[in-house]
C-alpha positions in Angstrom: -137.4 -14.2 -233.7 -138.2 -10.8 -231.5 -139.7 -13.0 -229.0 -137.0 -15.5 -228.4 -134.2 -12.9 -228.0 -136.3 -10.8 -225.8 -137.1 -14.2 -223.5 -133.6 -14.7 -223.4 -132.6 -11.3 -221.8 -135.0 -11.5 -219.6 -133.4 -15.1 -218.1 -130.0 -13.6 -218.6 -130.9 -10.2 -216.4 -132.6 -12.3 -214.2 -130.0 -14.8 -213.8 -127.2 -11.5 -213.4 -129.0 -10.5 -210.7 -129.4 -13.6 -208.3 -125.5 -14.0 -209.2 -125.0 -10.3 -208.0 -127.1 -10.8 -204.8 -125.3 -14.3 -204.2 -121.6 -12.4 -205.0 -122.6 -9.4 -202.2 -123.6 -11.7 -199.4 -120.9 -13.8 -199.5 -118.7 -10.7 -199.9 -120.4 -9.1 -197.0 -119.9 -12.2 -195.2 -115.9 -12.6 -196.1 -115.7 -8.6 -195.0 -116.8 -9.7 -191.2 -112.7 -11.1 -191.3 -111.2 -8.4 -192.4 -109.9 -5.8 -189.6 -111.9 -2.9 -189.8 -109.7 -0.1 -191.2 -107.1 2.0 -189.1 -106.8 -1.3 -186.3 -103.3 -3.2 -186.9 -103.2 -7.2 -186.3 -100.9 -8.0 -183.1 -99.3 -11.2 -183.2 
């Protein structure tokens, strides 16, 4: 059935992209940590 398989990817792409917005703020979150680039961490 057309209609079924088109339903499900639409709730596939839509469930991709709250994953993908999830993934990047808790990636942008975890990057906060992380020395910026060219600084060295003294002990």
């Amino acid at each position: 059935d057309v209609n079924t398989v088109f339903a499900g990817i639409v709730v596939l792409t839509a469930c991709a992209l709250v994953l993908d917005g999830i993934v990047g703020r808790v990636q942008k979150r975890l990057m906060k940590w992380q020395p910026r680039s060219g600084q060295t961490e003294k002990l």
